[in-house]
Each structure stands twice: as C-alpha cells, then as structure tokens.
N, C-alpha and C positions, 0 to 999 in steps of 0.2 A: 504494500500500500504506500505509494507518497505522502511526505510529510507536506506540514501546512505550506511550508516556501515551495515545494513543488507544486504544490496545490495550485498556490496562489499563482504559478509562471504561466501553469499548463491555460488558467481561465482566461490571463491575459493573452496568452498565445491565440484563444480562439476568438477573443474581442479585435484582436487586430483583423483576425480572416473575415470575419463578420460584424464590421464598426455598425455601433450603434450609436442614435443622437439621442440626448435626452433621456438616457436611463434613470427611472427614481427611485432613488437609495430609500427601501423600505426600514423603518424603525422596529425592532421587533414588537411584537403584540404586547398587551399586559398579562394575558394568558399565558402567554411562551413565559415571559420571566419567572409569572405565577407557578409554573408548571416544572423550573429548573429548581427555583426556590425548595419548592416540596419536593422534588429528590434530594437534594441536599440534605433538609431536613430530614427526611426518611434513612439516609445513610448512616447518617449521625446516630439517630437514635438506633438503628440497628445492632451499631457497636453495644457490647455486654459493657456496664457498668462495673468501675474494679471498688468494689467494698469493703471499706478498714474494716476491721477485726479486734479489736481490743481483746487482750491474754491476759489472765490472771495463771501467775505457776508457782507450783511448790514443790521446791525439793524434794528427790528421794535420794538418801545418804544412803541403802542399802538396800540391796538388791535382793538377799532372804532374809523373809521377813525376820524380827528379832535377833536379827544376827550380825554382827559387824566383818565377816568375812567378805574379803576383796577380790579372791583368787578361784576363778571357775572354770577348771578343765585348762584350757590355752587360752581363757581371757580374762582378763581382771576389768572389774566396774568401778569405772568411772566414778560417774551419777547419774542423775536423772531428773525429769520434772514432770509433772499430772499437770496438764494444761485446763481451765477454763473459759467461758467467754460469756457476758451478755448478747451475745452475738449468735444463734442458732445456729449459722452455719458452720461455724466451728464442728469438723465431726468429720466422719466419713474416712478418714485419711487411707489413698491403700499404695501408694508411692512417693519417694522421697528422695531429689538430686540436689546435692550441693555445688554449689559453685569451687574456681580454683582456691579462690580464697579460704575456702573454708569454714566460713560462715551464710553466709545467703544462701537458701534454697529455694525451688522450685517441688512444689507437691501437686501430686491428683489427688481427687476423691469421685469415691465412686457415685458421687449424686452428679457428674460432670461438671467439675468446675476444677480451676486451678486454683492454687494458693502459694503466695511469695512475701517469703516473710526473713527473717535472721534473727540467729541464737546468739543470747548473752549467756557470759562468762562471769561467774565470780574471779573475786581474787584469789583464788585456790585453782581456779581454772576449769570446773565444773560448770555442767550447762547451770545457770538462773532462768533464764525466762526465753520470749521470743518477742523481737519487736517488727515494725513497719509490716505485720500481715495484712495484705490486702487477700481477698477471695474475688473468683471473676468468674461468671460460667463459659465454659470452654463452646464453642461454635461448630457446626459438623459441617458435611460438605457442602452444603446449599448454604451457607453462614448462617442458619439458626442458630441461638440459644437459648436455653432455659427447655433443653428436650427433655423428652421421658428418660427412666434411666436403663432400659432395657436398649437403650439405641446411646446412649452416653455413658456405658457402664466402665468407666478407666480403671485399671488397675494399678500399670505401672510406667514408667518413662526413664529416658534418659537423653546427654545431650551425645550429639556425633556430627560433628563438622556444621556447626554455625543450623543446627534445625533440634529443636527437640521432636523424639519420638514419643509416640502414645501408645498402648497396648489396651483394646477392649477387649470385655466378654460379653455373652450375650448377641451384639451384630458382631462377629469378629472380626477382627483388624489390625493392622500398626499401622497409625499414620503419622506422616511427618508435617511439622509445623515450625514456620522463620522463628528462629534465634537470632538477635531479640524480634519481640512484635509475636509471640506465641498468642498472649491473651488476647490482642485483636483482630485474631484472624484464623480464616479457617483451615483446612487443613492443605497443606500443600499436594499431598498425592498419598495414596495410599500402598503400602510397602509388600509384595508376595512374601505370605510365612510359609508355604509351602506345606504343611500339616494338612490333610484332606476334612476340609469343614466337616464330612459327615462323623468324624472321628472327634472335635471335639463336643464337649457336654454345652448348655446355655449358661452355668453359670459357675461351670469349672475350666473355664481356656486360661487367657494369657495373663495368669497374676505376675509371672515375670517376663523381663524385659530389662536387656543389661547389656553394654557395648562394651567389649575385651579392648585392651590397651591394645595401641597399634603396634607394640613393640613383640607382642606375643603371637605363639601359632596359629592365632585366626586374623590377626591384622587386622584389628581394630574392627570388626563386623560385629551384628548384632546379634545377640540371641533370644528366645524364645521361648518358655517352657510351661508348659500347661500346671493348673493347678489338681485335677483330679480328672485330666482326661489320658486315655490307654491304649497303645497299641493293638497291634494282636498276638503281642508275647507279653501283655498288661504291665507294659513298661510307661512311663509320666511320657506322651509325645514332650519332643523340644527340637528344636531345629536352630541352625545356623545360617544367617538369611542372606550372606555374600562370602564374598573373600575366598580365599585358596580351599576354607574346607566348607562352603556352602551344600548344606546336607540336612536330611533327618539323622537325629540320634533318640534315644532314650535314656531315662533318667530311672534305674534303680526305686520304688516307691521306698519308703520306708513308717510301714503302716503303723499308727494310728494316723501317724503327720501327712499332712498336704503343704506342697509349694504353696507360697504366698509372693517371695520375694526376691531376690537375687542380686549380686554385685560382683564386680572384680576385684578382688586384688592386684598391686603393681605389679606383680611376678606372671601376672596374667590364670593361675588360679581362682575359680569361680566358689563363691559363699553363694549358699541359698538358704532362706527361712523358710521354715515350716512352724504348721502350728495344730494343734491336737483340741477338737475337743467331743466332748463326752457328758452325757449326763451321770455316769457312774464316775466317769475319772475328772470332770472338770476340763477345762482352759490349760493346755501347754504349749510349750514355743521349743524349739530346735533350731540350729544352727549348723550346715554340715558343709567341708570344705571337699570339693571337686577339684582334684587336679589337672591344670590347663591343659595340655599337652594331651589329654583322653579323649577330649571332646572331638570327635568326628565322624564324618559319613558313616551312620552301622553303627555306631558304637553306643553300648550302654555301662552307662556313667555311675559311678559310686563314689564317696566318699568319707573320712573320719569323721564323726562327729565332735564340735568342738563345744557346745553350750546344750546341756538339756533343763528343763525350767517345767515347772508343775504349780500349782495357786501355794503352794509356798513360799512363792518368790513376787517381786512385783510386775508382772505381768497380765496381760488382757489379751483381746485381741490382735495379735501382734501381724502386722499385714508389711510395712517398708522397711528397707533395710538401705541403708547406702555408707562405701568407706571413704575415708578418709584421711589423706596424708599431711600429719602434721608439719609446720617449719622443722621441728626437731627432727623429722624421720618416723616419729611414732605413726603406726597406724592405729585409724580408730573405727569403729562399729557404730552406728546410730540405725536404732532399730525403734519406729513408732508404729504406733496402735488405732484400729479405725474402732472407734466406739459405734456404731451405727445408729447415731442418734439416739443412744438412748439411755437413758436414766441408770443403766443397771450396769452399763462398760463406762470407762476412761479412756481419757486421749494422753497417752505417755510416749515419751521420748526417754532413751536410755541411751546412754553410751559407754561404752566398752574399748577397752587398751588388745590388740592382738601381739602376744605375747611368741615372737618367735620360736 
C-alpha cells in the first residue's frame, strides 16, 4: 500500500492529466468528526482499567508450625508473608515472574487478570510486604476483557525475548503478549504446545509454563507441562515447544501430588510444584528437582525431591513458584498461594535459600 506522500503524488499526478477548475475543498461533516470522536472514545475505554491494590502483610518467621527450624531437606526458609486486601481482587494467584532485579513481579490469576506489584524487605532481609500492586484484566484475542473464566483461565507465564507468555486451561493455549505493554493488549499470537487437545483434561492442562536459560540443553525454549492430564503410558503430558529438543516428553506423576508450577534453575535444571490435597490427609505442597539435561523427545522425567510440607507447616494452596538469583549468588525459591477467593484459604508468599 502507498504511504500518505505517495498518496498525495499519485492524486496530483492524475489532477495534472485531468485539470480541473474550481474544485471545492469540502469541510468535513459534523457527523464525520462526531463519528471519529466516538471511536476514539470507544478505544479508550476499551482498554482494561489497571486497579491499585492496597496489601496488608504479616510475617511468617516459620515455616513448621511451633517450631523455629530453618533447614528443610536442601532448602532453608527464609520467611514469608499472608497477604490481605480491602481490595477483593486480591486472590486467585496461580503464576508468578520476577523481574532481573529481583524485586518487581508480574503474576496471573486464574479469574484473568494480571497483577504487578514488588516485594519489601526488612532489615534482616526477609520479605515485609508488597507494594505498587496494580490488578488489570488480561484481554483475549478479539481485545475483550472482563471474560468468563472458562475462556481466561491463566495459570502460569513467563518472560522470553521482550513478550511474556501465558498458559490457559480450560480453552487451551500459550499465548504471547508485548513486553512491556502486556496489560494493554491482546495477545500477540498464539504459541503450538503440540500435546493433542483431546488428551488434555478442562481443568487439569497447562499449570506450568517455564522458559530454560539459553545457556542450557534446550536453549532457552519453553516448556509445558500438564497438571493432571496423561499419556497412554499415564505419564503428566509436557512438551518442549522449540529449540534443538522440541518434542513430547513425560513427566513421572508422583501421586497424591499434581503439577501446579515450575521454574528453572541457572544450571538449566527444572523445579516443579506440586500440591496434594485430601479430605482425609489435608493440603500438601512438594517441590521436586528434574534434571536439565533428561528432558527430551520420548523421555520420561523424574526427579529428587527436595521440600515435602503437610498442614503442619504454613502452607495453603500452593499454585507459583519462581527462582531467583541473588547479587550474592544465593538462589532463592518464592512459592505463592491462590486462595480462590475464599474465606477459608490464604494468599502467602514464602521464600526459600536452595542450598547447594
């Protein structure tokens, strides 16, 4: 298509073939303005409203209950915080990416919406609180927001090359969306996980979603991994969605626990959460480390576990996971909770030292 100066050459090129006298330069209508005005408007409002959040948080100095014990299997606890809000939206949480800094994150929740907020530190160095949370509902591919949550069900996300990715269940998907400029806008394209739709469940697929350092065996591509959906060797589908070992693999269940959540390691090493519950046994969380170098085409995936937790400990719902490398080198754990709105869960953040 020519641009406006081409435009403008080509109209004069055919004024000169065809002079005319006395052409009158029409004004445009009040309608026409009227008519540009209200798209405008209509654009504007289109965009989702980004809504503070006001956080109330209280520490937690210990991670079992009554007990002042630091050291759990290969990780020692930090602290933690039980997050509040006047703010109802507050809730939900089922993914969580930090920025390089190390402080500002980006979260989903599974009522669709994003949330960007950063963690305080005390003087000890332990999380305090979270400040500048805004909430935003996230847009689908037609730019709607505020959809049902059977069509905006997010579970988890991360960033890869200037786009964050998204992971639904429910409509499956990964999509990708501009980094920055996530929350106003829709999704950029939607990503092939290669898992055969009829194989996953409605509201056991993509709880994780986790991009391997470029330095490692799969060069920086993403991954995949169902929460409670099965092969036909009843293995967790997961798949690797580019790069040298773009492939189905499988994932070891390890039953009572289901996938929730996932992350890298710098060594390229994959941590995944799981989480257990039970009307006989309660609420439990798991933490079990996959070694990088396993993952691929055909392959089913195991790992040590390194954190097991039962309603003895302070734990809930335990849905995100993401790490993080300190200035010092320390890596750390930050593993939060989707209360799903309700009176009867918490919204906690915990964090964890991994202990070589």
């Amino acid at each position: 298509m020519p641009d406006r100066a081409e435009g403008g050459e080509a109209a004069g090129a055919v004024l000169k073939i065809f002079p005319q006298k006395d052409v009158p330069v029409r004004a445009p209508s009040l309608a026409f303005i009227a008519a540009l005005l209200l798209s405008a408007t209509s654009f504007a409002q289109s965009l989702p409203p980004q809504e503070p959040i006001p956080v109330k948080a209280s520490q937690i100095e210990n991670f079992k209950i009554s007990s002042d014990q630091k050291i759990f299997g290969k990780l020692e606890f930090i602290g933690g915080i039980e997050m509040s809000s006047s703010n109802a939206l507050l809730g939900a949480v089922s993914g969580i990416r930090f920025r390089p800094d190390g402080r500002s994150f980006v979260a989903v929740m599974d009522t669709g919406h994003w949330l960007e907020g950063r963690i305080e530190r005390d003087a000890k160095g332990r999380l305090s609180g979270i400040s500048d949370l805004i909430g935003t509902s996230m847009m689908d591919s037609k730019g709607r927001a505020e959809q049902v949550k059977n069509r905006m069900d997010a579970e988890s996300l991360a960033f890869r090359d200037g786009e964050v990715l998204v992971s639904y269940e429910g409509y499956h998907r990964v999509d990708a969306y501009p980094d920055p400029g996530f929350a106003q806008s829709k999704p950029l394209r939607s990503i092939p996980f290669l898992i055969p739709v009829a194989g996953l469940k409605s509201n056991r697929s993509f709880e994780t979603l986790a991009v391997a350092p470029k330095s490692s065996p799969l060069a920086g591509a993403p991954v995949v991994i169902a929460e409670a959906s099965f092969d036909k060797s009843n293995h967790l589908y997961a798949a690797v969605l580019d790069g040298p070992r773009k492939g189905l693999f499988g994932v070891a269940e390890n039953d009572p626990f289901a996938v929730t959540d996932g992350a890298f390691l710098p060594n390229g090493d994959l941590l995944i959460l799981e989480r257990r519950f039970g009307f006989a046994q309660g609420i439990g969380m798991e933490i079990r480390r996959i070694p990088g170098d396993s993952i691929k085409p055909g392959a089913v995936v195991d790992g040590e576990v390194l954190l097991q937790a039962d309603m003895g400990y302070q734990i809930d719902n335990m849905e995100g996971m993401d790490v993080i490398v300190m200035p010092d080198g320390d890596i750390r754990i930050i593993i939060v909770s989707d209360d799903n709105h309700s009176i009867l869960e918490r919204n906690l953040m915990l964090e964890f030292r991994l202990l070589q």
